[in-house]
C-alpha positions in Angstrom: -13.8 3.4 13.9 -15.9 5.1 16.6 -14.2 8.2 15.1 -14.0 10.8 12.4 -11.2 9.5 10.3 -9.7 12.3 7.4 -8.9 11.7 4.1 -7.6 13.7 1.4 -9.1 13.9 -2.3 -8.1 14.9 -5.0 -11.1 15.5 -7.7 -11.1 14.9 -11.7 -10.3 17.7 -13.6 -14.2 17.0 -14.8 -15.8 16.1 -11.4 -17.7 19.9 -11.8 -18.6 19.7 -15.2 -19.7 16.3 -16.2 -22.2 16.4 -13.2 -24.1 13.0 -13.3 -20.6 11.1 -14.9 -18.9 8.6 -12.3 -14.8 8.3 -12.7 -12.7 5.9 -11.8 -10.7 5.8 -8.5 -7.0 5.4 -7.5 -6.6 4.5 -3.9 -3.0 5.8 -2.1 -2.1 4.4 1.4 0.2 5.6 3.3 3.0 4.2 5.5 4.0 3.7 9.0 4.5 6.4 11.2 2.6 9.0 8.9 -0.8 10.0 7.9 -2.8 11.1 4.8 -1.2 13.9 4.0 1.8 12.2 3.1 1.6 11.7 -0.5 0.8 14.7 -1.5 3.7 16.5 1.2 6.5 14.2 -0.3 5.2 13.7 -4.3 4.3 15.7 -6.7 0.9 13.8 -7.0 -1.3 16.7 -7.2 0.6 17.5 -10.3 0.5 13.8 -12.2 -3.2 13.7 -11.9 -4.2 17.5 -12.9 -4.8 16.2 -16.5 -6.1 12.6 -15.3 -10.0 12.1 -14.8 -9.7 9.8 -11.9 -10.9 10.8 -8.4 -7.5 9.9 -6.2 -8.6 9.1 -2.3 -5.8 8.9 0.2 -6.8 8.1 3.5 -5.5 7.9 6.7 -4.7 4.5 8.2 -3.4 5.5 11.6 0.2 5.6 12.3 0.2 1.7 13.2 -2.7 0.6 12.1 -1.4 -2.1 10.0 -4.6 -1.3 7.2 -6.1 -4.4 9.1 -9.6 -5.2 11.8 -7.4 -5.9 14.7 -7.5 -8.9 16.8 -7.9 -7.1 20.1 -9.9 -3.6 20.0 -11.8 -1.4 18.2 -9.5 -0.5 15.5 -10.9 -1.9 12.3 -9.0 -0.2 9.4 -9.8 -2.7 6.8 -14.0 -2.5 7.4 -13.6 1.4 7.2 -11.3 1.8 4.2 -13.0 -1.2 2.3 -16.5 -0.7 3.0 -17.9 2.6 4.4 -15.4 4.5 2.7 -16.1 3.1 -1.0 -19.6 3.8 -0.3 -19.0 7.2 0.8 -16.8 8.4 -2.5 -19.7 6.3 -4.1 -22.2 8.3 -2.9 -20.7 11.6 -2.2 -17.8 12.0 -5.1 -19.7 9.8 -7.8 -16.4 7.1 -7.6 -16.8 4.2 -10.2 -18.4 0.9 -8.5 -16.3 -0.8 -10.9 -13.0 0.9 -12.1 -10.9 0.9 -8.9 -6.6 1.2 -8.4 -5.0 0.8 -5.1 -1.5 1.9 -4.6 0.8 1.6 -1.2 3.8 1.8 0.4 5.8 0.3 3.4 2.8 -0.8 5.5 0.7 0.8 3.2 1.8 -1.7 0.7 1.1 -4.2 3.0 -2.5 -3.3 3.0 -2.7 -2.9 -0.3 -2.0 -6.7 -1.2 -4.0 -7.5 1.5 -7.1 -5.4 0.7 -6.6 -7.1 -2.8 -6.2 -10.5 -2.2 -9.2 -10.1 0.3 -11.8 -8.2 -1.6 -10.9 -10.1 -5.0 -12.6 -8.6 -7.9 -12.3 -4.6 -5.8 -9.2 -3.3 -7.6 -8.1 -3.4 -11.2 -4.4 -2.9 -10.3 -2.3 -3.3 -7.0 1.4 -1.8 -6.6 3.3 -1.9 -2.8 6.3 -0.2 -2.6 8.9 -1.3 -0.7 6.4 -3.6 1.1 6.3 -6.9 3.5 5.1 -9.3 1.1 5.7 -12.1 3.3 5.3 -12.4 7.4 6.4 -15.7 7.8 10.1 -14.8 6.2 12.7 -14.4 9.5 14.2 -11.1 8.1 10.5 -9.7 7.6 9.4 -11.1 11.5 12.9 -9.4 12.9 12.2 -5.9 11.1 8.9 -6.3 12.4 9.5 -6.9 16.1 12.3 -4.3 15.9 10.0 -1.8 14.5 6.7 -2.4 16.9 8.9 -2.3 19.5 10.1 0.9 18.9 6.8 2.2 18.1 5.2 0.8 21.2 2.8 -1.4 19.2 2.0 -4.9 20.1 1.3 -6.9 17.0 -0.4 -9.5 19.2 -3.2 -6.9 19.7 -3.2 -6.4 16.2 -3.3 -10.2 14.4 -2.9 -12.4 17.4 -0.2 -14.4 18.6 2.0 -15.2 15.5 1.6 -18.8 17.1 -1.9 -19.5 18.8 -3.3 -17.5 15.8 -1.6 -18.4 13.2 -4.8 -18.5 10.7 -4.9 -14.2 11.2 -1.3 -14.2 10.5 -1.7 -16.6 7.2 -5.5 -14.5 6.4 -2.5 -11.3 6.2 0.5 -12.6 4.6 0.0 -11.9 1.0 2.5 -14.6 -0.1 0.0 -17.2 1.6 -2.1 -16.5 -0.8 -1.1 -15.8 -3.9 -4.4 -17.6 -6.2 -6.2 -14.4 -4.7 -4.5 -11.9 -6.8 -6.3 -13.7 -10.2 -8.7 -11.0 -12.2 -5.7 -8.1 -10.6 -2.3 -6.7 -12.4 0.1 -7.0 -9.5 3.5 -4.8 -8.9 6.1 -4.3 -6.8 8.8 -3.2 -6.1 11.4 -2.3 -3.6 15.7 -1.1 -3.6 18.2 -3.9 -2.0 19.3 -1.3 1.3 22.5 0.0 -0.1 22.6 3.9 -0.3 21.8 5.2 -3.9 21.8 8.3 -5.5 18.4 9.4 -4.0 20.4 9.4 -0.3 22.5 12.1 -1.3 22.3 14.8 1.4 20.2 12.8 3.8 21.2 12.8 7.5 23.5 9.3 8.5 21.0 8.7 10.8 17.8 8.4 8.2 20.2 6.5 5.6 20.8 3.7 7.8 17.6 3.0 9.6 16.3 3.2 5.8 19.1 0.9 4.8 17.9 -1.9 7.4 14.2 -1.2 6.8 14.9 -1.8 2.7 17.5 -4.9 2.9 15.2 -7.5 4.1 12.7 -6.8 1.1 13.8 -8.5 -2.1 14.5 -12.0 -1.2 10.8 -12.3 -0.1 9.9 -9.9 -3.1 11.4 -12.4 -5.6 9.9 -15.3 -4.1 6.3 -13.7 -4.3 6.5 -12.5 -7.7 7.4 -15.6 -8.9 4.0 -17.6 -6.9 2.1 -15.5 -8.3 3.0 -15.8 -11.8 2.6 -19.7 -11.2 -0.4 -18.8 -10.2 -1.6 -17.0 -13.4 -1.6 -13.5 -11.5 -0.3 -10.3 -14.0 3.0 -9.5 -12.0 5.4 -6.9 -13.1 8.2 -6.4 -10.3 11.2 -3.5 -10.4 13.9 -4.7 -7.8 16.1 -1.5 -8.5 19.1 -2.5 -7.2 20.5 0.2 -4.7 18.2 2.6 -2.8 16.6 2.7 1.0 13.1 2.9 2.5 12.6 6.5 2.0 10.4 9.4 -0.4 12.9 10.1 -3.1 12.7 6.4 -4.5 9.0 6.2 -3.7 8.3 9.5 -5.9 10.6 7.8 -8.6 8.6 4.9 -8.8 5.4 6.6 -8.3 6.2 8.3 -12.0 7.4 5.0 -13.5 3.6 3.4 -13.0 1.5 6.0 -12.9 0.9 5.7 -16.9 0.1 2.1 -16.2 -2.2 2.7 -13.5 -4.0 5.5 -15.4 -4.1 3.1 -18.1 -5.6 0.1 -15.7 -8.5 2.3 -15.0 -9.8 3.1 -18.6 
């Protein structure tokens, strides 16, 4: 990355004790328009994992960075996170080299599947929260252009043209490649865009652009889940029903897997 890039840990309630002991690692990725302080300012993370002994490393993947080596610069989020950072919690923070979780929401879902499905054989268990699970669906390609756009980011610098380089595009879309996910538990998840009962008190303003970010999830969610149980992947989904793109639901479903993720990593 030409850069120091931060990242947040959170240790095993061990890590001082047990001195020469490796423990396993959960991944957490954030989403668009945040950093890697996020999951621990919006969930009560810190708390779920005081009586785990898994080492919990949440990076940060730049505000737009997609989690992926982009097509045109120097930005190459998925050789940092994937590489030189599991070395460095490998060397530095005695992480497992073989017991590994990776957990995501929004675009840091998004990475997550595609970190998975590209490194087969890295994680023992993937989850994306209210994640695009598929680039070539029209709804997906609209909330995408709507949202670069209004973040100033040109997704041509960051896979290509969605045309003329249509192979980065595919080598991203984790519902292009759905035999990739084999050896990995796969879940996700995602509300339909209707208000809930988690919007109660939010501004008009955050429930609605939360309402269009969420609606064009589960028809594409459906439709992955069910490729990649024909193609022999583990997939557990939870399509909740109402609920936006936004923390409350996120926090909710954080608690509903973290046993299963904890589990994952025995």
């Amino acid at each position: 990355m030409n850069s120091s890039i931060p990242v947040r840990v959170i240790l095993p309630r061990s890590w001082a004790t047990k001195k020469k002991s490796t423990f396993p690692v959960l991944y957490m990725l954030h989403g668009g328009n945040d950093d890697y302080t996020s999951w621990t300012r919006e969930t009560d993370v810190e708390a779920l994992a005081e009586n785990s002994d898994v080492l919990i490393v949440m990076p940060d993947g730049g505000k737009f960075g997609y989690y992926s080596d982009w097509h045109v610069g120097a930005s190459r989020w998925e050789t940092f996170h994937t590489t030189e950072l599991v070395q460095l919690m490998e060397k530095e923070f005695r992480a497992s080299p073989s017991s590994r979780a990776i957990v995501g929401l929004s675009m840091g879902g998004l990475g997550a599947l595609n970190y998975t499905a590209h490194h087969r054989g890295m994680f023992r268990y993937v989850a994306a929260m209210s994640s695009y699970v598929d680039l070539n669906d029209p709804a997906v390609r609209l909330v995408l252009a709507l949202g670069s756009q209004r973040d100033g980011i040109d997704l041509k610098q960051v896979w290509g043209d969605p045309n003329e380089n249509a192979d980065i595009w595919q080598a991203h879309n984790p519902s292009a490649m759905p035999r990739a996910f084999r050896g990995t538990t796969v879940h996700i998840s995602c509300g339909n865009g209707t208000p809930g009962p988690l919007d109660q008190g939010h501004p008009l303003d955050v429930i609605v652009v939360g309402a269009l970010a969420e609606a064009a999830l589960p028809n594409s969610v459906k439709k992955f889940a069910a490729s990649l149980r024909s193609a022999g992947v583990r997939t557990t989904t939870h399509l909740y029903g109402p609920g936006t793109h936004s923390w409350p639901y996120w926090q909710r479903e954080l608690h509903a897997i973290w046993p299963t993720v904890m589990k994952s990593l025995k």
